[in-house]
C-alpha positions in Angstrom: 90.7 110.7 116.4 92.8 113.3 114.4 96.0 112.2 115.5 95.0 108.7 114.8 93.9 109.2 111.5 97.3 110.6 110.3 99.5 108.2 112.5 97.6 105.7 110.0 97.9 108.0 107.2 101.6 107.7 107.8 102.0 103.7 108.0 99.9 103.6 104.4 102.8 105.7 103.1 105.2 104.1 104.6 103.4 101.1 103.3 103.5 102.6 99.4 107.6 102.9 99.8 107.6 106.5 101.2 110.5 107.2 103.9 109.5 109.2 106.9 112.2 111.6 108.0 111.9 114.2 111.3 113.4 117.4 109.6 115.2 120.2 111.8 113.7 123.7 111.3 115.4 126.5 109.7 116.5 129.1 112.2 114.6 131.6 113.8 111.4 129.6 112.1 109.1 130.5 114.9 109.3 134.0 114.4 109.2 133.8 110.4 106.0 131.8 110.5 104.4 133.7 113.5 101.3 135.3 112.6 102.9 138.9 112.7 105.2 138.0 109.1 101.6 136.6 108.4 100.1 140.2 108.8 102.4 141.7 106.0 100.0 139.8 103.3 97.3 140.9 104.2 97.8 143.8 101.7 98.4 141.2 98.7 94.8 140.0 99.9 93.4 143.1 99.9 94.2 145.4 97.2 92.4 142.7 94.2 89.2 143.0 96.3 89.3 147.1 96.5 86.4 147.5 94.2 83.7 145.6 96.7 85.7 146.7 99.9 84.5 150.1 98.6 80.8 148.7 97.5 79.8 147.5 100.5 82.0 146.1 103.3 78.7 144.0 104.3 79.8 140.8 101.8 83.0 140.4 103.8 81.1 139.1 106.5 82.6 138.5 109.8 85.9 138.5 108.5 85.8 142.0 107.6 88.4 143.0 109.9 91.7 141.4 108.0 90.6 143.1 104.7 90.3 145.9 106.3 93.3 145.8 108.7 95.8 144.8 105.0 94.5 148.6 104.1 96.5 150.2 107.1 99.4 148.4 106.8 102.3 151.1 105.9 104.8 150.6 103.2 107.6 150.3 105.3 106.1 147.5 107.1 105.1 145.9 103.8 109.0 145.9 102.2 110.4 144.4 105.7 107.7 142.2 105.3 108.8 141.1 101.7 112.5 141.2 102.9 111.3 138.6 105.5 109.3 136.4 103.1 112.5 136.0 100.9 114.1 135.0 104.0 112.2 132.1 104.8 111.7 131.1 101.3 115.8 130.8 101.4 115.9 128.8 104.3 112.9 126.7 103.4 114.3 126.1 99.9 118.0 125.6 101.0 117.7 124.0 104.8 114.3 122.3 105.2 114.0 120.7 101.2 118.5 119.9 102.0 116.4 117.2 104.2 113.4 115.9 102.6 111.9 116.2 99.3 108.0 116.7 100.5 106.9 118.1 104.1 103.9 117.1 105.9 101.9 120.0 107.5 99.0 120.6 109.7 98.1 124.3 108.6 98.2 126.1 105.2 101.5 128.1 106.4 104.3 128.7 105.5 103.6 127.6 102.1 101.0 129.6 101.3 102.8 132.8 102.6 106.1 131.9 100.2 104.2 130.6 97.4 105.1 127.4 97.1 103.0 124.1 96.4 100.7 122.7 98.7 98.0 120.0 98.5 95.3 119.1 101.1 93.3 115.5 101.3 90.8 113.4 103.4 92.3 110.8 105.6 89.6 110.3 108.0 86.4 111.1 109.6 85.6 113.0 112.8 82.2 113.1 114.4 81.2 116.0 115.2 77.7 115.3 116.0 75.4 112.3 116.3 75.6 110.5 113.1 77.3 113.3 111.2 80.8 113.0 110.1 83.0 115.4 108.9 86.9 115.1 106.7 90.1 115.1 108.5 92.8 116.0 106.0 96.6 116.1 106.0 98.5 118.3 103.8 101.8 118.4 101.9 103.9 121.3 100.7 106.3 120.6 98.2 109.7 122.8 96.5 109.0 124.9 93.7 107.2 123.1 90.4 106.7 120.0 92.4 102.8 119.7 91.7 103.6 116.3 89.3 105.3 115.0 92.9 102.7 116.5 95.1 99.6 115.0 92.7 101.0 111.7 92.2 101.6 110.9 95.9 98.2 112.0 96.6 97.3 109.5 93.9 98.9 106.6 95.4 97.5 107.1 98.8 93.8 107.4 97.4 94.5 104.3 95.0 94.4 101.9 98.4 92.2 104.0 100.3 88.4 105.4 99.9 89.0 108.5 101.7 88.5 110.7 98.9 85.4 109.0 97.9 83.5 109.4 101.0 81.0 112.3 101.6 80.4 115.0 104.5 76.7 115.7 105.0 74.6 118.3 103.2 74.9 121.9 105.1 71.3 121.3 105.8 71.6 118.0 106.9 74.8 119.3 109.2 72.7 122.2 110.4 69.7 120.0 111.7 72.0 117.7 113.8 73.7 120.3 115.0 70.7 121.6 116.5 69.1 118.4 118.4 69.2 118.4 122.4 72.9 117.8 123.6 74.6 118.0 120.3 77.8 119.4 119.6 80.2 120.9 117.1 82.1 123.9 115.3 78.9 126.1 116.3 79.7 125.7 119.7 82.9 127.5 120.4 81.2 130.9 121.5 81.5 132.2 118.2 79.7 133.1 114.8 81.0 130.7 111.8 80.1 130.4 108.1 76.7 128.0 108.7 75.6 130.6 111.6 75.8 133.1 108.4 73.8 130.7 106.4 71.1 130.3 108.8 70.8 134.2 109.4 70.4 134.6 105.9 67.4 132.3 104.8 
């Protein structure tokens, strides 16, 4: 359903003028997006959020172990870390955007990790359990001050498509259906998530 949802995603854009190009990745692009160069931000996440680390570690939740793993990280690390990010934002800005002008992505990185724009919107719906549909989203990441591009191509799509104005269910709603006899969905992966939390906490 996912795939589908963006192979249709595509052909509206295509539809609306866009040209779809396959770009060729920088070099060595594997190991500058791997989740190791991720690792060296985790200090940038950390160090704003010292004053409640210190507080009580508790409202981190489950994800306690980044935050906590962004306070061991050395310096050295951190400065080849840097080096690296300025590294990929080169090659990014000066061999990927050489190609196209906005790139279509599946996951938050490397954008986020080199600061550059990056959009996410609804282009579908997946069921995840009887009678409850939840958004499928694309995303876009776009060169430096490109938001005006990034926004108005967003625009265009949801101007011939209702996407946007569709709903996902209410957490309690989501929680209930989750719960009949033979339902499934995120819950179910032999893990504790976000609504897992919720529930423990009422």
């Amino acid at each position: 359903a996912e795939i589908e949802a963006r192979r249709t995603w595509l052909r509206e854009m295509e539809g609306l003028g866009a040209r779809l190009v396959e770009v060729e990745l920088p070099e060595h692009w594997e190991i500058l997006t791997s989740s190791s160069f991720n690792n060296v931000r985790l200090p940038e996440r950390s160090e704003p959020f010292m004053k409640y680390l210190k507080e009580d570690v508790r409202q981190f939740g489950v994800s306690l172990s980044p935050w906590i793993n962004g306070l061991l990280l050395s310096g050295t690390e951190y400065l080849t870390g840097q080096r690296a990010k300025m590294l990929l934002l080169e090659r990014v800005l000066n061999d990927l955007f050489d190609q196209c002008d906005v790139v279509v992505q599946t996951q938050p990185f490397p954008f986020d990790m080199i600061g550059l724009p990056l959009i996410a919107f609804p282009v579908g719906l997946e069921s995840v359990s009887r009678g409850m549909d939840l958004p499928m989203s694309v995303m876009m990441g776009g060169q430096p001050w490109s938001e005006d591009r990034l926004l108005s191509l967003v625009a265009g799509y949801q101007a011939v498509t209702d996407w946007h104005r569709r709903r996902p269910p209410e957490p309690g709603e989501f929680r209930e259906a989750r719960a009949e006899p033979g339902a499934s969905g995120p819950g179910d992966r032999g893990r504790i998530d976000s609504l897992d939390v919720m529930d423990l906490a009422e």
